[in-house]
C-alpha positions in Angstrom: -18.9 -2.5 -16.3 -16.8 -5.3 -14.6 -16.3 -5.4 -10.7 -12.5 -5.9 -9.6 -13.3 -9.2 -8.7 -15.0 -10.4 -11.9 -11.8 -9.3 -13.5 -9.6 -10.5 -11.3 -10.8 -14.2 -12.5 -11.3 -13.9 -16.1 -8.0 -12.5 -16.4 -6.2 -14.0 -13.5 -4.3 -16.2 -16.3 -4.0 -13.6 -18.6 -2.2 -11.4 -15.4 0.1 -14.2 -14.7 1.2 -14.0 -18.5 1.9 -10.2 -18.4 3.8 -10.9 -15.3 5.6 -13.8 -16.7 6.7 -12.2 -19.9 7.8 -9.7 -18.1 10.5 -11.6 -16.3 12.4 -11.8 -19.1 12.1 -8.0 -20.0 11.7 -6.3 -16.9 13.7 -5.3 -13.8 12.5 -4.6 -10.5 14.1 -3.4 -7.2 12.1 -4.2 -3.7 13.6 -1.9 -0.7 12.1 -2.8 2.8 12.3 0.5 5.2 10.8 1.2 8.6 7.8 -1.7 8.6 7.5 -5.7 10.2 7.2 -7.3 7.0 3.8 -8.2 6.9 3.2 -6.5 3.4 6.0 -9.8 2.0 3.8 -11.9 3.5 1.0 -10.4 2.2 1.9 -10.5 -1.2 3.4 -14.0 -0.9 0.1 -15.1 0.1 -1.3 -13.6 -3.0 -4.1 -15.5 -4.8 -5.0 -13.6 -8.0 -2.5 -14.8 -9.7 -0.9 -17.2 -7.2 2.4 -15.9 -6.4 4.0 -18.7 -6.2 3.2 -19.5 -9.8 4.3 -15.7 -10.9 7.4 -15.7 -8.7 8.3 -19.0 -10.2 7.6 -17.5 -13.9 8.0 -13.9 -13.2 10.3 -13.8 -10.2 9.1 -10.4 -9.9 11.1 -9.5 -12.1 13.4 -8.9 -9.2 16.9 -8.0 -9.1 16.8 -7.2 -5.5 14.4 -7.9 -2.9 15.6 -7.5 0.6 13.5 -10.0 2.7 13.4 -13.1 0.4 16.6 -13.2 -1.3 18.2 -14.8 1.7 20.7 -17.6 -0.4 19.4 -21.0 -0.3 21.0 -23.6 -2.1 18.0 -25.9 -2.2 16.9 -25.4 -6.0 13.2 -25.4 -5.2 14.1 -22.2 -3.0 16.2 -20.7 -6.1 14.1 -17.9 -7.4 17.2 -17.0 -9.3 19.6 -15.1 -6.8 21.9 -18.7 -5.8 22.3 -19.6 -9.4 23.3 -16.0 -10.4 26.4 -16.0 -7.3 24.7 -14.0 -4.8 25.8 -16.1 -2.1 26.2 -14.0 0.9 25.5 -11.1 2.5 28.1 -9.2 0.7 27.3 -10.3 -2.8 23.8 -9.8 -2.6 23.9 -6.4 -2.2 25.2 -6.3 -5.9 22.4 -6.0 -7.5 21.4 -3.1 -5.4 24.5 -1.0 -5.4 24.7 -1.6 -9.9 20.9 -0.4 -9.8 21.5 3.1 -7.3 25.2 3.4 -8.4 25.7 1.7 -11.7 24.1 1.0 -15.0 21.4 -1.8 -13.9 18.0 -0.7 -15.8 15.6 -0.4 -12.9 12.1 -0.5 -14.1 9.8 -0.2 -11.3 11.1 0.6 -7.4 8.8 -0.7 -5.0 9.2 0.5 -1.3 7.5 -1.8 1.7 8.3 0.4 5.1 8.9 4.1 5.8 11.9 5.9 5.2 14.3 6.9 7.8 15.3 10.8 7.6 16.6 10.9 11.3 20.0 11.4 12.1 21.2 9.1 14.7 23.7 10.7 17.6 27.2 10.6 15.5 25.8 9.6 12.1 24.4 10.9 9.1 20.7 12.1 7.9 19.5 8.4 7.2 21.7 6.1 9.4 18.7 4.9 11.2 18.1 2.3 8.1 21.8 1.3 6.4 21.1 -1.2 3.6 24.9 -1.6 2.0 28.2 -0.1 1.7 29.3 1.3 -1.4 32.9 2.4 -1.1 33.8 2.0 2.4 30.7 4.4 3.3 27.0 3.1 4.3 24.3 3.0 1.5 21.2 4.3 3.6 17.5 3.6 3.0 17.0 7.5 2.6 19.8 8.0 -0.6 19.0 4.3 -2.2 15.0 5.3 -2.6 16.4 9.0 -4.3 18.5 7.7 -6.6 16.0 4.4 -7.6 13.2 6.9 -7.8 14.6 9.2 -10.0 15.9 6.1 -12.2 12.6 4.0 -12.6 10.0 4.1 -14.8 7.7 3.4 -11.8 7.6 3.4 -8.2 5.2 2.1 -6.2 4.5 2.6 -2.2 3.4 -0.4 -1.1 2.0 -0.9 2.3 0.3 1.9 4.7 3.6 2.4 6.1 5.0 3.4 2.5 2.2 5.4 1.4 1.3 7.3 4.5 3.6 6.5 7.1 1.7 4.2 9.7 3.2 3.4 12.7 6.6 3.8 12.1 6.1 7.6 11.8 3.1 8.4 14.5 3.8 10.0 17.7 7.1 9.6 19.5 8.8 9.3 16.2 12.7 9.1 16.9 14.3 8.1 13.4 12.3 10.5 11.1 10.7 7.7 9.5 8.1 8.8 7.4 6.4 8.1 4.0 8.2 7.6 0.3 6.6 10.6 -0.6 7.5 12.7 1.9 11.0 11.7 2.0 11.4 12.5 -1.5 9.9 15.8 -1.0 12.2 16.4 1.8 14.8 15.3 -0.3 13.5 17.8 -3.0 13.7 15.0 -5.8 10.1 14.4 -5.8 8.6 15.2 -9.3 4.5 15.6 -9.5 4.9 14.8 -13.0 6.3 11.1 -12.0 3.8 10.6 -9.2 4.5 7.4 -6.4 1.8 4.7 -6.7 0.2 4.1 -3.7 -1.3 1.0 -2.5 -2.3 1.8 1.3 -3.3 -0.8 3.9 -1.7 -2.8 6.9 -0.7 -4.7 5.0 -1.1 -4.0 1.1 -3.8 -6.0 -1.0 -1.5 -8.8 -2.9 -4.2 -8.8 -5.5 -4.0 -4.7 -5.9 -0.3 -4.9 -5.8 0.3 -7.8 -8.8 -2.7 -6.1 -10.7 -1.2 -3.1 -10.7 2.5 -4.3 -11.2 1.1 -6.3 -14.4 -0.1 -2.9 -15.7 2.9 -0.6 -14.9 5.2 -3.3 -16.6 3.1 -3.3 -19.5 3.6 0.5 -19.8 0.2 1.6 -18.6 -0.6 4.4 -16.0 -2.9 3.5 -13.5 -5.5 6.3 -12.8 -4.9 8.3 -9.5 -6.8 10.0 -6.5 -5.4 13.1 -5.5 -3.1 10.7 -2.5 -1.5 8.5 -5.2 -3.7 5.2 -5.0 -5.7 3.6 -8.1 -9.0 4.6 -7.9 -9.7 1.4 -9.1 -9.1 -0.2 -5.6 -9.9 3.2 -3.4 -13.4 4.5 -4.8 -15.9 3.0 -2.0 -15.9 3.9 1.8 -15.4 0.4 3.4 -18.7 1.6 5.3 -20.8 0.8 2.2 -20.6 -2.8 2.0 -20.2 -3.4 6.1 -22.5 -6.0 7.4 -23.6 -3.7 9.3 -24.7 -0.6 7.7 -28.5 -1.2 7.9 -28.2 -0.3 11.6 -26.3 2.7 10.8 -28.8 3.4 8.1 -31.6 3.1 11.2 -29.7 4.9 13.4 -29.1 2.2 16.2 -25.8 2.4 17.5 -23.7 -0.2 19.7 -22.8 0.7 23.1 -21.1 -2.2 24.1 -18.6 -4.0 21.4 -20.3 -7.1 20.7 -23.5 -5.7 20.7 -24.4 -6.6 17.4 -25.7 -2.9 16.1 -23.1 -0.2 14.0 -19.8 0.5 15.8 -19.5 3.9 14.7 -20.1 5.6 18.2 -17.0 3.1 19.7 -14.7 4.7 16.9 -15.3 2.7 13.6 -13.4 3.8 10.7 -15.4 2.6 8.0 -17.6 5.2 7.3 -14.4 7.6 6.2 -11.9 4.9 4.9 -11.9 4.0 1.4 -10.4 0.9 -0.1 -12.0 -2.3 -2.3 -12.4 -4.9 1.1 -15.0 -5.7 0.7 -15.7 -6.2 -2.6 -12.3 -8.0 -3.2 -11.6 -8.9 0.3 -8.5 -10.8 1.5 -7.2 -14.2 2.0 -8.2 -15.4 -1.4 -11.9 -13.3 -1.0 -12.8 -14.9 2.5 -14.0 -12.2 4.2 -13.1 -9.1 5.4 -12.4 -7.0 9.0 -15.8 -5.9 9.8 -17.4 -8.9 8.1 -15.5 -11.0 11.3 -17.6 -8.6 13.8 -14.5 -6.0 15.1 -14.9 -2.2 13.5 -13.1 -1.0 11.1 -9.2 0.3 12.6 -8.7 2.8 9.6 -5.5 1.3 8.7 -6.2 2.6 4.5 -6.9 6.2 6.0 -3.9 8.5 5.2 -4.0 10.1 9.4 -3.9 6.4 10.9 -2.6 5.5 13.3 -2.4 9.3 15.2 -5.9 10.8 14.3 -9.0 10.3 14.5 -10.4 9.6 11.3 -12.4 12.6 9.3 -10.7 15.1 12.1 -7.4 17.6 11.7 -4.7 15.2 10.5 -2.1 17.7 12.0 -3.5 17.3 15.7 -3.2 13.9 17.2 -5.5 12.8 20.0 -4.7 10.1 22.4 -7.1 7.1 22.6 -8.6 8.1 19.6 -9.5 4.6 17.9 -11.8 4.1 20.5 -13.7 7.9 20.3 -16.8 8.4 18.1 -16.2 9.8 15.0 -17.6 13.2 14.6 -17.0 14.1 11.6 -18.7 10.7 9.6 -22.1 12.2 9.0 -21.1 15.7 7.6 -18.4 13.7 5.6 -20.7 11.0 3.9 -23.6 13.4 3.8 -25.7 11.3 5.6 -28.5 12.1 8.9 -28.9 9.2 10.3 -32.0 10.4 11.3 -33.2 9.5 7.9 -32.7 6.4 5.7 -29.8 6.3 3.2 -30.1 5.3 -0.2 -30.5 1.6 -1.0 -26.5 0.1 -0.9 -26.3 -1.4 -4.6 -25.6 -5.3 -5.3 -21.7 -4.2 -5.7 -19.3 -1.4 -6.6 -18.7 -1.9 -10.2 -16.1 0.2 -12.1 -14.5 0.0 -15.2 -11.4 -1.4 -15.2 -8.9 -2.9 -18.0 -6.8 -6.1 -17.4 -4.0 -4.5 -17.7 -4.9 -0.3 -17.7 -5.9 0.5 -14.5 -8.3 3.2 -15.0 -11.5 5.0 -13.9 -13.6 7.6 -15.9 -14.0 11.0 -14.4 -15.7 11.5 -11.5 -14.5 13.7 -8.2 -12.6 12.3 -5.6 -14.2 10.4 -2.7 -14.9 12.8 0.0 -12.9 11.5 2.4 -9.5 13.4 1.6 -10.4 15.3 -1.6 -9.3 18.2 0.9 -6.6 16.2 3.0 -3.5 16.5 2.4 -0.3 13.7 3.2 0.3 14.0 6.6 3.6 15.7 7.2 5.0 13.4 10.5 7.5 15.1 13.5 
């Protein structure tokens, strides 16, 4: 059984060949919503491949993508968009209005950023986010992720803000942002059968993202939890490989934030967020949040930022990040009276190059009962 990471090298090259291939074959469209950009970055900062080798020989297989596609005549800038005409602000929304209006094959839709459902005082549902006009009427945000979603073979939510919302949709939400899935299902396009891949986090693993691009462009199905993400990236509580679990194991507790004991009593996070940090950890596998010393923020879970972690996801509670998190030891089935079992060397899970899969097994037990969070 390979780990993510051990994979991640030995087929790195091999990734970067799917994805290249696929440039000539494959057509994707990136939307940005409600979000800062930092899952672009993210990805752009991608190490496994390097995306500056698959955007060169892949491109992304982008027709569209809102945030880089600014026109730049210098040629080592020209990912494609200058050469092809789409010059200016009115001809690079071409490719997007042939994709939701026209004939353009759309493969996979990716979405960075929540959706905008609001209605804005003399607008329309969706007005909030306006990414075109079509004619002489706004394209919004809200009608271009229907249509692409219903076209693609694919879609994938890419970001926490995609997948579950995030910021953009807590408390003292004015534009109705909210997640892909939810806008779909307020929509009532969303089909169960033609689930959204989700790849949570603030930002989105780039290494998840490509890995599981590469294998959805090749024609394979990821496996999914019950929330939409690969179980190959979301199968471990970030708990489990924190530095400091042994103290949590012991029971000792911090009661001061750089004391040096577990943080779970200040309001950690990691013992009820799952995602692969630390095994494949960020920033080309540097390190990780609560390998730096802060606690784990939650930013994976499906009820951040509003909840507290492992309580009701429908009742938000001010200041929660820095409350203890009661519900922890019931969830992980742990006294901390008592010694846990003995962590294991790493997390290793079966995994295929390019079929992202897991056998069996029952979901973790941090939302096997939650369900997506349905934002005011």
């Amino acid at each position: 059984m390979l780990g993510v990471g051990t994979v991640l090298n030995l087929y790195n090259g091999e990734i970067s060949q799917v994805l290249g291939q696929a440039a000539q074959k494959k057509h994707v469209i990136w939307l940005q919503g409600g979000s800062d950009s930092g899952c672009t970055i993210s990805i752009l900062q991608a190490a496994h491949p390097d995306l500056i080798d698959a955007v060169i020989d892949f491109k992304l297989a982008a027709d569209y993508w809102t945030t880089v596609m600014t026109p730049e005549e210098d040629p080592r800038y020209d990912f494609g968009w200058w050469s092809a005409g789409y010059r200016s602000e009115d001809t690079s929304n071409v490719p997007l209005i042939n994709a939701v209006f026209g004939n353009a094959p759309v493969d996979a839709l990716i979405v960075e950023g929540t959706v905008q459902t609001g209605t804005p005082k003399g607008g329309a549902p969706g007005e909030y986010c306006v990414l075109a006009e079509h004619e002489g009427r706004p394209v919004t945000m809200w009608e271009a992720a229907q249509k692409l979603y219903q076209k693609a073979a694919y879609t994938v939510a890419y970001g926490q803000c995609s997948a579950f919302g995030n910021i953009p949709s807590a408390k003292g939400n004015l534009t109705g942002s909210m997640s892909l899935v939810n806008s779909l299902k307020t929509a009532n396009v969303y089909d169960s059968k033609k689930p959204v891949i989700s790849i949570a986090g603030c930002p989105g693993h780039p290494d998840w993202m490509l890995l599981t691009l590469a294998s959805v462009l090749q024609g394979f199905n990821p496996d999914l939890d019950e929330l939409g993400r690969p179980r190959a990236f979301f199968n471990q509580f970030i708990h489990d490989g924190c530095p400091r679990r042994g103290y949590y194991d012991k029971g000792e507790f911090a009661v001061n934030y750089d004391d040096p004991q577990c943080l779970w009593k200040l309001g950690c996070r990691g013992p009820i967020t799952v995602s692969h940090c630390a095994i494949t950890r960020w920033n080309n596998g540097v390190g990780f949040c609560t390998q730096q010393g802060p606690m784990c923020w939650g930013c994976m879970h499906p009820n951040f930022p509003d909840s507290p972690a492992g309580g009701d996801p429908t009742q938000p509670v001010p200041g929660s990040f820095f409350n203890e998190i009661e519900a922890a030891p019931s969830l992980l089935g742990i006294n901390v009276n008592t010694a846990a079992l003995a962590l294991a060397g790493g997390a290793a899970i079966g995994i295929a190059a390019h079929a992202v899969r897991r056998k069996g097994g029952r979901p973790p037990p941090e939302e096997h009962d939650v369900v997506e969070v349905e934002r005011e």
